[in-house]
Backbone as CSV, one residue per row, in Angstrom:
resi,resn,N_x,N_y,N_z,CA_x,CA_y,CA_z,C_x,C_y,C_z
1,UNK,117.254,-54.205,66.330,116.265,-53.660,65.399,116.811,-52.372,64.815
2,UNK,116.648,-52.358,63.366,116.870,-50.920,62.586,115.686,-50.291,62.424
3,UNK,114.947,-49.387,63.707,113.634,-49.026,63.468,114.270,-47.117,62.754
4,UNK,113.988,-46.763,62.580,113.895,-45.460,61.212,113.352,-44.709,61.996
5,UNK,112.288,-44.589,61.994,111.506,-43.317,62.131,110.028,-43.925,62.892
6,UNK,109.393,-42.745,63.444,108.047,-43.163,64.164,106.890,-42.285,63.691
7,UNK,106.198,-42.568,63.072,104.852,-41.922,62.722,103.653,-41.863,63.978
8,UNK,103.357,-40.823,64.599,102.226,-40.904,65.569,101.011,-41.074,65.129
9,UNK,100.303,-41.955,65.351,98.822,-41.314,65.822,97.846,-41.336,64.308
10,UNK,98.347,-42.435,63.617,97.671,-42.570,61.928,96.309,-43.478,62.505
11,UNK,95.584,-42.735,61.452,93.635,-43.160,61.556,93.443,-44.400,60.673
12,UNK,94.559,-44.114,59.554,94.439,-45.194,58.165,95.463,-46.630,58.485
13,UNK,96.354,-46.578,59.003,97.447,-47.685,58.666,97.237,-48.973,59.524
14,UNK,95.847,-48.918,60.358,95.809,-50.206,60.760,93.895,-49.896,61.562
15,UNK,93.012,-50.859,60.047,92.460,-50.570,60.475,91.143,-50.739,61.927
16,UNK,90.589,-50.206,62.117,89.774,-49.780,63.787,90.658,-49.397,64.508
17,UNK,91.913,-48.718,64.050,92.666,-48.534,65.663,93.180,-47.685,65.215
18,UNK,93.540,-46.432,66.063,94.915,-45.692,66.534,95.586,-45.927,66.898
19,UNK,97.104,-45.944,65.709,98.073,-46.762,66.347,99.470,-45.679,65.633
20,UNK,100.694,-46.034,66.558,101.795,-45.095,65.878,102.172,-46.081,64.662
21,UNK,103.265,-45.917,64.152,103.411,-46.554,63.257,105.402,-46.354,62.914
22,UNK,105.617,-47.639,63.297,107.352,-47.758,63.396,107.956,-48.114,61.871
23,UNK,108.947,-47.567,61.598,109.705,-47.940,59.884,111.049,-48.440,60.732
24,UNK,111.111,-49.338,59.898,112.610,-50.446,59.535,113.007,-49.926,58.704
25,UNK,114.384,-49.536,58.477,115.062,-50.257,57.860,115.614,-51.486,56.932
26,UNK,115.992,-51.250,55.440,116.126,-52.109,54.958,114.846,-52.793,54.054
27,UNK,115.131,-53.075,53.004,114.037,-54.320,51.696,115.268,-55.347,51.036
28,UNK,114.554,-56.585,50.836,115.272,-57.218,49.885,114.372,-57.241,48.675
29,UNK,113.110,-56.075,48.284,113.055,-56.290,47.131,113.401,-54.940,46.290
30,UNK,113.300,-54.321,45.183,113.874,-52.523,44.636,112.312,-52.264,43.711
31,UNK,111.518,-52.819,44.299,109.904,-52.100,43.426,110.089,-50.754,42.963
32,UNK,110.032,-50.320,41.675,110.656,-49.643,40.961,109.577,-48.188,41.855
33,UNK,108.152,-48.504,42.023,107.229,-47.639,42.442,107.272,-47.546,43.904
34,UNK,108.183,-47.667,44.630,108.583,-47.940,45.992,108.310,-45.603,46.278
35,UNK,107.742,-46.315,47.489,107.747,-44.523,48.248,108.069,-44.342,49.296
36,UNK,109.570,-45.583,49.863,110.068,-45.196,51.314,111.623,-45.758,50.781
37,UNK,112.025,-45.056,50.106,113.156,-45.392,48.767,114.491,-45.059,49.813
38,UNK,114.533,-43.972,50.810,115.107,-44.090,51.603,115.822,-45.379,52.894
39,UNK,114.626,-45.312,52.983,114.580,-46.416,53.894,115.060,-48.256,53.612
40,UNK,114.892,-48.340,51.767,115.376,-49.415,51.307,116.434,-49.188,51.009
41,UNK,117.000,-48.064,49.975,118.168,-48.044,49.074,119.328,-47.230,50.494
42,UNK,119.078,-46.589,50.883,120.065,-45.920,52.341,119.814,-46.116,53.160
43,UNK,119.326,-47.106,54.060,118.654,-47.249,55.669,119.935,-46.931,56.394
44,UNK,121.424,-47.114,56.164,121.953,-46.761,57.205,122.487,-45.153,56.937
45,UNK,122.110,-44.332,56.089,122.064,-43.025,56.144,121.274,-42.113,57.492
46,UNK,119.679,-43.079,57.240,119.278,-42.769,58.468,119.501,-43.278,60.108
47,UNK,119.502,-42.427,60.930,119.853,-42.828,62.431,119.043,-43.906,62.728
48,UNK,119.494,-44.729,63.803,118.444,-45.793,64.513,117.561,-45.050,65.957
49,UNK,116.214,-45.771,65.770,115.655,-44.784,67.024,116.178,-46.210,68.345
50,UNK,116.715,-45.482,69.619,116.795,-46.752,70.226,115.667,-47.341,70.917
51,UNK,115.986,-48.600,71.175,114.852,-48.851,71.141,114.090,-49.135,72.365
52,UNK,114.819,-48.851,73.610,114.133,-48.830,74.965,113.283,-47.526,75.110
53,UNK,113.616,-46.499,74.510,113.264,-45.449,74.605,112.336,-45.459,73.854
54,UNK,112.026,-45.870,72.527,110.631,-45.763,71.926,109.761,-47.252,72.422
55,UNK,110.501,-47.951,73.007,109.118,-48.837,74.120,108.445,-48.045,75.181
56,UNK,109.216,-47.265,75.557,109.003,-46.441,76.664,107.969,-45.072,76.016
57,UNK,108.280,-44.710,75.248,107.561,-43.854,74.372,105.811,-44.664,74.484
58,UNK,106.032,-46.083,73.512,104.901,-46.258,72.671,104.015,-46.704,74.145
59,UNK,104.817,-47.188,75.318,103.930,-47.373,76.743,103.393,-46.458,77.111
60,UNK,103.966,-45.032,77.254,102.854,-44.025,77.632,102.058,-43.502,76.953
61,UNK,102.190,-44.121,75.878,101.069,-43.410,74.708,100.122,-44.283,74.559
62,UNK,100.145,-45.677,75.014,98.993,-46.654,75.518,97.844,-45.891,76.239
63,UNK,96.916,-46.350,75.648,95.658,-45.464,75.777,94.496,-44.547,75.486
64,UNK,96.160,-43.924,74.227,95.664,-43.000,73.234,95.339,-43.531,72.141
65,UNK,96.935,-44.653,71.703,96.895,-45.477,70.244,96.476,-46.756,71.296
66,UNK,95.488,-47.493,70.039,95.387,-48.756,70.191,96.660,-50.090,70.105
67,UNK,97.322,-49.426,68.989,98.024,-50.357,68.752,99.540,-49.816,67.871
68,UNK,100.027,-50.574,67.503,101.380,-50.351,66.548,101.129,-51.112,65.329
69,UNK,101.661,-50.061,64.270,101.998,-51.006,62.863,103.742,-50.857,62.534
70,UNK,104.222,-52.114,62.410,105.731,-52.514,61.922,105.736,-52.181,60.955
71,UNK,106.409,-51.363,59.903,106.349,-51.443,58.663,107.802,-51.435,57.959
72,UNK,107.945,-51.211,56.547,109.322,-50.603,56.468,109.468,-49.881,54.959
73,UNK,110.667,-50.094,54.359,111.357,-51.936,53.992,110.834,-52.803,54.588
74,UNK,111.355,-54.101,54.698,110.801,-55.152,55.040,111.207,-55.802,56.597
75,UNK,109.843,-55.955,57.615,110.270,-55.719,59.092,110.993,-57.390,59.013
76,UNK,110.670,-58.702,58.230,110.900,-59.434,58.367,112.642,-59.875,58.186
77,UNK,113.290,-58.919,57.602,114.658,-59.146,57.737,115.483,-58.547,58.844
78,UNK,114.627,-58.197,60.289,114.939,-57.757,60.967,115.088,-58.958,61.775
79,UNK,116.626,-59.356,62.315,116.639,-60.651,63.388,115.971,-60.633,64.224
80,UNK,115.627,-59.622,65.195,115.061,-59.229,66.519,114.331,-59.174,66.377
81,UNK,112.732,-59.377,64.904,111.942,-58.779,65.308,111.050,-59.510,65.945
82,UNK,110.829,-60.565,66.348,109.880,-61.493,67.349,110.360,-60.892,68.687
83,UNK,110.808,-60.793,69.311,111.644,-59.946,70.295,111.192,-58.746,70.884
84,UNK,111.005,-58.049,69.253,110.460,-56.578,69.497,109.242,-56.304,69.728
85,UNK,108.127,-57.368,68.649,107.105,-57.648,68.848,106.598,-57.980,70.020
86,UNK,107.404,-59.151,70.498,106.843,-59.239,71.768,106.813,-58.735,73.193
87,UNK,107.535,-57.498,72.828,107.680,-56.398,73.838,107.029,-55.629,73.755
88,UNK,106.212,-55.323,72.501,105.307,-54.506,71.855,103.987,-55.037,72.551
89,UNK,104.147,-56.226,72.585,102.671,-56.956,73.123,102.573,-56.924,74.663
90,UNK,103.535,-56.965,75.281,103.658,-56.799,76.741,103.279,-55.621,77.176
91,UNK,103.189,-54.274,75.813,103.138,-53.791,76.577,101.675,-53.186,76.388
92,UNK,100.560,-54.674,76.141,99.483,-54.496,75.772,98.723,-53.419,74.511
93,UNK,99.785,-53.521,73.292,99.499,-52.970,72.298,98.980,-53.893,71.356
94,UNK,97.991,-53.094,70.265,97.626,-54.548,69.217,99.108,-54.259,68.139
95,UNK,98.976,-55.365,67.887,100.178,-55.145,66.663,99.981,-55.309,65.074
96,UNK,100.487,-54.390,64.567,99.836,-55.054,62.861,101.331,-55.219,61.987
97,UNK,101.285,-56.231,61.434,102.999,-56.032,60.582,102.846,-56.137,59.360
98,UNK,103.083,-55.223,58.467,103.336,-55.087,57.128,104.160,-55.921,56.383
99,UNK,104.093,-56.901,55.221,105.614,-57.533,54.918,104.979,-57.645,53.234
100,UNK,106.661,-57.615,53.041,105.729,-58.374,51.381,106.131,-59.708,50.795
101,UNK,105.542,-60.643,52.195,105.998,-62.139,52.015,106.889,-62.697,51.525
102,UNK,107.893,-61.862,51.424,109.323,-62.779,50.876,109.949,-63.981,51.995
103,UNK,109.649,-63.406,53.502,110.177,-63.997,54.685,108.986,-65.088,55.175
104,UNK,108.518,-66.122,54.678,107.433,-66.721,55.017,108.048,-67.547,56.568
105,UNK,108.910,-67.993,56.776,109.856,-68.303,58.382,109.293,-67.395,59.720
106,UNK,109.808,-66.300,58.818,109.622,-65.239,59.751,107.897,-65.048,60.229
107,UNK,106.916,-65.485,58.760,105.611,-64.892,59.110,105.261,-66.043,59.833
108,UNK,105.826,-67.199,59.649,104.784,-68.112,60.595,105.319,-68.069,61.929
109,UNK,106.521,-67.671,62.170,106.860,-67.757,63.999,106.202,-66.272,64.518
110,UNK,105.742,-65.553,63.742,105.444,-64.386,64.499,103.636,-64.822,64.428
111,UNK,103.172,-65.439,63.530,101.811,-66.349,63.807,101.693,-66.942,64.890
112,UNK,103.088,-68.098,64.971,102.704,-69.314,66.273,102.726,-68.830,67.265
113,UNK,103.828,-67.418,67.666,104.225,-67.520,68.461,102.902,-66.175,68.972
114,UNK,102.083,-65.737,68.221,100.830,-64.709,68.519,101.149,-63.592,68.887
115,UNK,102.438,-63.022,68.043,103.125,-62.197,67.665,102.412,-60.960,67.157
116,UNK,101.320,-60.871,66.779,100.826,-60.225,65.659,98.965,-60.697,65.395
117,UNK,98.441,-59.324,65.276,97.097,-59.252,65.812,96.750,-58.936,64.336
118,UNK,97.496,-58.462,63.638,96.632,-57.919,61.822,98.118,-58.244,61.057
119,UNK,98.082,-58.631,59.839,99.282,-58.678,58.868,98.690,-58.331,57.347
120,UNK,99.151,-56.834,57.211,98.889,-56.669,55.671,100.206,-57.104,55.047
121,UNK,99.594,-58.062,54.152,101.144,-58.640,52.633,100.523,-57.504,51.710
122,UNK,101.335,-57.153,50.931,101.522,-56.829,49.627,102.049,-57.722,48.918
123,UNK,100.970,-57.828,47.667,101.292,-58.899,46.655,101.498,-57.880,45.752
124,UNK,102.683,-58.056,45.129,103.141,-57.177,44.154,102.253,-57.343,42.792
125,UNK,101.796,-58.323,41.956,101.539,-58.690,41.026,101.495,-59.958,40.525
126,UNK,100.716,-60.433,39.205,100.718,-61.806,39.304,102.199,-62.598,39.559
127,UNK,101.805,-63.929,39.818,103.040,-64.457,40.644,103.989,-64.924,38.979
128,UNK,103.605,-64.687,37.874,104.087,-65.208,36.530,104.855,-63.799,36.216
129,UNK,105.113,-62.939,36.819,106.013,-61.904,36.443,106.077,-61.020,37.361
130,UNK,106.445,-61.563,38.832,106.867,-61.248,40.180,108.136,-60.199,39.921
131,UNK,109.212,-60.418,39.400,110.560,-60.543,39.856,110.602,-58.624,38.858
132,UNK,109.666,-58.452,38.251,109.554,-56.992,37.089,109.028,-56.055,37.934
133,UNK,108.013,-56.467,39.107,107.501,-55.619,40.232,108.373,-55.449,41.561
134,UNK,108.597,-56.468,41.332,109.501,-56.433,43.030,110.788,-55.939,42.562
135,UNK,111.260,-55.995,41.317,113.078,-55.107,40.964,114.041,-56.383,41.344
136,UNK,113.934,-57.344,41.444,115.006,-58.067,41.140,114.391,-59.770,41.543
137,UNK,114.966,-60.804,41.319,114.302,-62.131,41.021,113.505,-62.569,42.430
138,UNK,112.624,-62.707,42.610,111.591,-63.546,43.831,111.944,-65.137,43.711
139,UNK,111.688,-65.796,44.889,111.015,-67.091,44.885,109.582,-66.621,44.939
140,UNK,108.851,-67.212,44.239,107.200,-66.695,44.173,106.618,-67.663,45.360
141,UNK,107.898,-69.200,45.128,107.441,-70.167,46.256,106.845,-69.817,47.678
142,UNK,108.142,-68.522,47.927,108.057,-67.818,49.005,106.688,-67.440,49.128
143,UNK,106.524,-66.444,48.211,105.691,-65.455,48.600,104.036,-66.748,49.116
144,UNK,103.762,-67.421,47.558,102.654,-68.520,48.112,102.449,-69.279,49.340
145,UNK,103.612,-69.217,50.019,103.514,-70.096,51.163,103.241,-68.771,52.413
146,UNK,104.045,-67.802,52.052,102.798,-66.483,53.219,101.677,-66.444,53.067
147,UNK,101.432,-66.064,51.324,99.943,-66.316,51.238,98.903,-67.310,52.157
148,UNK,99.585,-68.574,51.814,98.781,-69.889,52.707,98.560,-69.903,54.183
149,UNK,99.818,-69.364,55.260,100.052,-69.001,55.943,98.707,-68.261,56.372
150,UNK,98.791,-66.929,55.836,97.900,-66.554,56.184,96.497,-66.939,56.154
151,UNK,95.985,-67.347,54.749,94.786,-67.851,54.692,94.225,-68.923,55.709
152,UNK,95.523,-69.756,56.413,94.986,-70.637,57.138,94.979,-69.950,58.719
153,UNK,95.870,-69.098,58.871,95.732,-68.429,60.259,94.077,-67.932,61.048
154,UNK,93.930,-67.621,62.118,93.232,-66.865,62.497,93.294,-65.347,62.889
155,UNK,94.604,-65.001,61.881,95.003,-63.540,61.966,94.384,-62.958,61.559
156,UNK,93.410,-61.621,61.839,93.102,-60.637,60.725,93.689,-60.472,59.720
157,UNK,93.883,-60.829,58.697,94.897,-60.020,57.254,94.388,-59.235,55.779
158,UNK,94.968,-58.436,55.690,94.736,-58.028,54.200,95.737,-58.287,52.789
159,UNK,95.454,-58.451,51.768,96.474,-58.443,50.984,95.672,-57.099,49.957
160,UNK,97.241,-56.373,50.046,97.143,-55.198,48.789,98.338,-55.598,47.609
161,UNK,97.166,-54.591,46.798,98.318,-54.850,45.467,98.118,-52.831,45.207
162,UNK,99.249,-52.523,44.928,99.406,-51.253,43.951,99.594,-51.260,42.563
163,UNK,98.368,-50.830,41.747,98.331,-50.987,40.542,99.094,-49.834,39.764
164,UNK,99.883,-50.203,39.324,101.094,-49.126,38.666,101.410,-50.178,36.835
165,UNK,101.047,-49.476,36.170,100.570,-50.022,34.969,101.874,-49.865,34.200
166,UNK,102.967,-50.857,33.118,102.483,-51.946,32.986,102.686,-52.959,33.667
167,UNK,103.006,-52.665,34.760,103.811,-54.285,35.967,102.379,-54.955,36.497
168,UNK,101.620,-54.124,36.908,99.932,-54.813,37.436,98.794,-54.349,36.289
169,UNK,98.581,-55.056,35.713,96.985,-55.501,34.812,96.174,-55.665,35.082
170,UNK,95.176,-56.119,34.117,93.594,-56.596,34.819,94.207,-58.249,34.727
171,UNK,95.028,-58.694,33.770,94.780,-59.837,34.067,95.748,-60.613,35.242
172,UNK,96.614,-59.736,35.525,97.271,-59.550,36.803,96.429,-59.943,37.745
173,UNK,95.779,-59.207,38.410,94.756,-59.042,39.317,93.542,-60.392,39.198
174,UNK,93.328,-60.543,38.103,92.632,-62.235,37.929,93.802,-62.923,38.297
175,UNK,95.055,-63.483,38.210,95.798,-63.942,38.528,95.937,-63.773,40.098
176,UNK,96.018,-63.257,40.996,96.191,-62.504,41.918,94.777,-63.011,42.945
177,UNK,93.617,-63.041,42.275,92.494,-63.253,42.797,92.482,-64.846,43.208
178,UNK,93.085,-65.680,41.741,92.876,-67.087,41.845,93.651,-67.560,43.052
């Protein structure tokens, strides 16, 4: 795992719970309105936290935080991360993972395998001019089949969109709704 950095103790990023909140390393998409630009365009500028030591961390802090949110760049291009997750869960944390459905593989084994207690997607924008929000070409296929994924799960999930005008519209967002 290329985990980045650790945020303690956020009220907002996963919600009913106090939870820390871990960054990856790495995006495969360049969203022009991106605000962890580090973390996509230089992830190996920044150090890796290791990662026995922040299990060990996020275990004694069990109690305080409810849970963990994965976030990044994108946690799903992380090989290990079912792995990590599920060490995360052992160690009786809720888990929430951030992605922006490009990795739909990845979202359903971390589904089957009950990996993951909340999953916010970000849907960039309508799926008819994906590839202008996300900074370089999508399968949209992709992204629809997380979508479905989720809708059929019994995961908690949210989907956000960031409206940054002219890439997201109103008729975006009707698009987006359907």
């Amino acid at each position: 795992m290329h985990l980045k950095a650790l945020r303690q103790a956020s009220l907002i990023e996963y919600p009913g719970c106090v939870a820390d909140v871990v960054f990856v390393g790495g995006c495969n998409f360049r969203c022009p309105f991106c605000y962890n630009v580090d973390l996509v365009l230089r992830p190996e500028d920044l150090d890796d936290l290791q990662v026995p030591e922040l299990l060990q961390e996020l275990g004694q802090r069990r109690g305080f935080i409810d849970g963990v949110v994965i976030t990044g760049g994108e946690p799903g291009l992380q090989t290990d991360l079912c792995d990590f997750l599920s060490s995360l869960k052992r160690l009786d944390l809720a888990v929430k993972l951030d992605t922006n459905g490009s990795m739909p593989d990845v979202l359903e084994q971390c589904l089957e395998q009950h990996l993951v207690d909340y999953v916010a997607m970000d849907v960039k924008t309508g799926l008819s001019h994906y590839a202008q929000a996300a900074g370089r070409p999508v399968d949209v296929e992709r992204i629809r089949r997380s979508i479905a994924l989720l809708l059929a799960s019994d995961v908690e999930h949210e989907f956000r969109t960031t409206v940054v005008t002219p890439l997201v519209g109103l008729e975006d967002i009707a698009e987006i709704l359907e």
